[in-house]
C-alpha positions in Angstrom: 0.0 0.0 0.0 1.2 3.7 -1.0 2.0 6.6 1.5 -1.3 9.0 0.9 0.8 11.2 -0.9 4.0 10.4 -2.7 7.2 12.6 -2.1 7.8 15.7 -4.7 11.3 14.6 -4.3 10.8 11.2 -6.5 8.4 13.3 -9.0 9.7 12.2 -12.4 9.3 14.5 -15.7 7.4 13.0 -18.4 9.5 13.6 -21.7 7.5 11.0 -24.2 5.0 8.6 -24.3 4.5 6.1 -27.2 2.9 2.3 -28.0 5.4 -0.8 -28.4 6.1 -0.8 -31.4 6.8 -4.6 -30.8 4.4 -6.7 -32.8 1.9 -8.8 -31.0 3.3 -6.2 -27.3 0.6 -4.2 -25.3 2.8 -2.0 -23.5 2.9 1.9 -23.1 7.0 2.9 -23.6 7.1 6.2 -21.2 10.8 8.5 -21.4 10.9 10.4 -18.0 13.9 11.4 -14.9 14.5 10.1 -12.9 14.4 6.3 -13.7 11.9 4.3 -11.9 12.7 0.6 -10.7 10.1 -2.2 -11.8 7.4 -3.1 -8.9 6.9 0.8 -8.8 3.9 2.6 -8.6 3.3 5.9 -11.0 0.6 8.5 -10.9 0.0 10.5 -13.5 -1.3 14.0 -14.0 -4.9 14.4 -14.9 -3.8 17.1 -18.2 -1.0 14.9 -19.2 -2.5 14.9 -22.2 -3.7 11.2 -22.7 -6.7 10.4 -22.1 -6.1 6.3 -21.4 -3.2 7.8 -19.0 -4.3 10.7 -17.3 -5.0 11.1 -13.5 -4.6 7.0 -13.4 -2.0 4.8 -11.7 0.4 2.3 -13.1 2.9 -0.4 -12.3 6.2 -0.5 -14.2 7.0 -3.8 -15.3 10.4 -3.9 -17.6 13.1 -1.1 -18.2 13.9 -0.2 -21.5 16.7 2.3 -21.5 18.5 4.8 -19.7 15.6 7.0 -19.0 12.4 4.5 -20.6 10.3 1.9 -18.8 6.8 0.1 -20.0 3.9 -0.2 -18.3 2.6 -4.0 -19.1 -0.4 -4.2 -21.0 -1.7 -0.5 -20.8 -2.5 1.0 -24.2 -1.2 4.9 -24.3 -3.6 5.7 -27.0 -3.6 9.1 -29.2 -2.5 12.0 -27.2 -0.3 15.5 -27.3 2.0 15.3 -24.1 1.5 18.7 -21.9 5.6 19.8 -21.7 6.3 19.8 -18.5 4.1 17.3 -16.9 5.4 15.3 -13.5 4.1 11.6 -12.5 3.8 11.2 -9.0 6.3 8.1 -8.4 6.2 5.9 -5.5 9.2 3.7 -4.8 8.7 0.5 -3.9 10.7 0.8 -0.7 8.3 3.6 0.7 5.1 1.3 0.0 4.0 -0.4 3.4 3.6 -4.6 3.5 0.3 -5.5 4.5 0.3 -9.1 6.1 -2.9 -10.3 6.0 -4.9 -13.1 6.3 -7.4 -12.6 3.8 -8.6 -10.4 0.8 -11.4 -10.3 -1.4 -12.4 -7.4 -4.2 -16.2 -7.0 -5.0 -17.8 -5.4 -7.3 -21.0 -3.8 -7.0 -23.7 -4.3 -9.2 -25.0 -1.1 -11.1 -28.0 0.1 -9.4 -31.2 1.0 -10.8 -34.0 3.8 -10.8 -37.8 2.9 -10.7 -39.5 4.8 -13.5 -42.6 2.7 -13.4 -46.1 3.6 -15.1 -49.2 1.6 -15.8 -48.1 0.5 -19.0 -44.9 -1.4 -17.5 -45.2 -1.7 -13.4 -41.1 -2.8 -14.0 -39.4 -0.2 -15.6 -36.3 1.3 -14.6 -33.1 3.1 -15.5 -29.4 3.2 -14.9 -28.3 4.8 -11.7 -26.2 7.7 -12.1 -24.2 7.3 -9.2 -22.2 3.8 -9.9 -19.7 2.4 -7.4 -16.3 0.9 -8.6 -17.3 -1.5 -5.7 -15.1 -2.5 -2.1 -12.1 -4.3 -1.1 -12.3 -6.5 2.0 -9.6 -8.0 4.0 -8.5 -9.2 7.3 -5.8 -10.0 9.5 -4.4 -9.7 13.3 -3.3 -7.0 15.0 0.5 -6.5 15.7 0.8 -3.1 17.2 4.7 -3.7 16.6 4.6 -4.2 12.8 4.1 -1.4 10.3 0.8 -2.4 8.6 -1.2 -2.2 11.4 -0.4 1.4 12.2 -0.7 1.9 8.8 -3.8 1.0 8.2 -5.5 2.3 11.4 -3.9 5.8 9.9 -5.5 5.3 6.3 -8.8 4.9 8.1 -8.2 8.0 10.2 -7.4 10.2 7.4 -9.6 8.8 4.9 -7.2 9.7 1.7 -6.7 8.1 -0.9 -4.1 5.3 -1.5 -3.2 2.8 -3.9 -3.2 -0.5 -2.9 -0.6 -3.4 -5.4 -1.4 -7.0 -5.1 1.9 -8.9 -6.1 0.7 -12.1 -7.9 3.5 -14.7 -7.7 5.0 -15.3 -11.4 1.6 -13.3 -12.8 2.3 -9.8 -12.3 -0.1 -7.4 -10.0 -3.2 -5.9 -9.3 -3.2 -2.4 -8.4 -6.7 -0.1 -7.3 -7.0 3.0 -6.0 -8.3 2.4 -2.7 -9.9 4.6 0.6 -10.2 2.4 3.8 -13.3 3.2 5.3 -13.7 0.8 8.6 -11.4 -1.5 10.6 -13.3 -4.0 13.2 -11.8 -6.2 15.8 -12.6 -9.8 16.5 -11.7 -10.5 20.7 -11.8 -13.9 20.9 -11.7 -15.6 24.9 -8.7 -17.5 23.7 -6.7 -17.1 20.3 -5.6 -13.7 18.7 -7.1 -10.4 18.1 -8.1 -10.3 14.9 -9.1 -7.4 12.6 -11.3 -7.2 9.4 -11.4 -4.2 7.1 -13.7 -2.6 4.1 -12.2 0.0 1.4 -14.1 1.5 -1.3 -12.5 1.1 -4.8 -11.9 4.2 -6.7 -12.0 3.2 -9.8 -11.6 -0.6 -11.5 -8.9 -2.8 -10.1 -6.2 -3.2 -12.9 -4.4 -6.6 -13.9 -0.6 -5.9 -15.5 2.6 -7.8 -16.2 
């Protein structure tokens, strides 16, 4: 899990943005300084100036050159790069380890508005308002580890973070997420568990 802000320090500058040019390659080829390291998280602006990049976040998953990395199957799309234009960048060493126990991501099924008549007692609409859905998870408290502060501090705050699940040999899944609730199981004999709920911010995102 991300800090809830990301150090201006490690802010890179975006100098080009392209497609792999690599037959039969979904990758976005991005030129920016500093260098990121793969497993990193990048956030770019929301006038970058492409609109399957902008405002969203990324994992980098293979270094191309000096100053190039790819993001794993992300499209760039058409787009004219604002000059100028910073990613927030998130080292991998600044993320925090969350050990837990369990994890599940739901998605919410797309409500509905009643419009019924008469004619057709059934009829609705599309909801307006859709939710990207929650992230649910579990585990037990350590007051001495650093994912148990953490977390009780994300819920405090209630910012924004983003949240990479490493999937052995098969890449990550990475969401924005904003943790909402922590509860506590107290059992007479066993440990004190915890169980948390996080509202998505926008689809969870499979790369590699």
């Amino acid at each position: 899990m991300t800090p809830s802000k990301a150090s201006t320090t490690n802010d890179m500058t975006i100098t080009a943005v392209a497609d792999s040019a690599v037959v039969g390659t979904v990758a976005a080829l991005i030129t920016a300084t500093p260098q990121p390291a793969v497993g990193d998280v990048v956030t770019f602006p929301v006038d970058l100036g492409f609109p399957n990049l902008n405002g969203k976040s990324f994992i980098v998953t293979k270094l191309t050159a000096a100053t190039g990395f790819e993001l794993g199957q992300v499209v760039a799309g058409t787009g004219t790069l604002k000059a100028g234009s910073k990613a927030s960048h998130y080292l991998d060493s600044e993320m925090v380890c969350l050990c837990l126990n369990s994890l599940s991501i739901n998605a919410d099924t797309p409500g509905t508005i009643s419009v019924a008549t008469y004619c057709d007692p059934t009829a609705t609409l599309p909801a307006s308002v859709t939710s990207a859905g929650t992230l649910s998870f579990g585990g037990y408290v350590d007051t001495t580890s650093k994912d148990y502060p953490a977390l009780l501090a994300a819920v405090d705050d209630g910012k924004q973070r983003v949240i990479k699940i490493m999937l052995p040999n098969n890449g990550y899944i990475i969401a924005p997420v904003t943790i909402s609730q922590i509860t506590w199981d107290l059992p007479l004999d066993g440990a004190v568990g915890f169980a948390g709920t996080a509202s998505l911010g926008s689809k969870p995102r499979h790369f590699w």
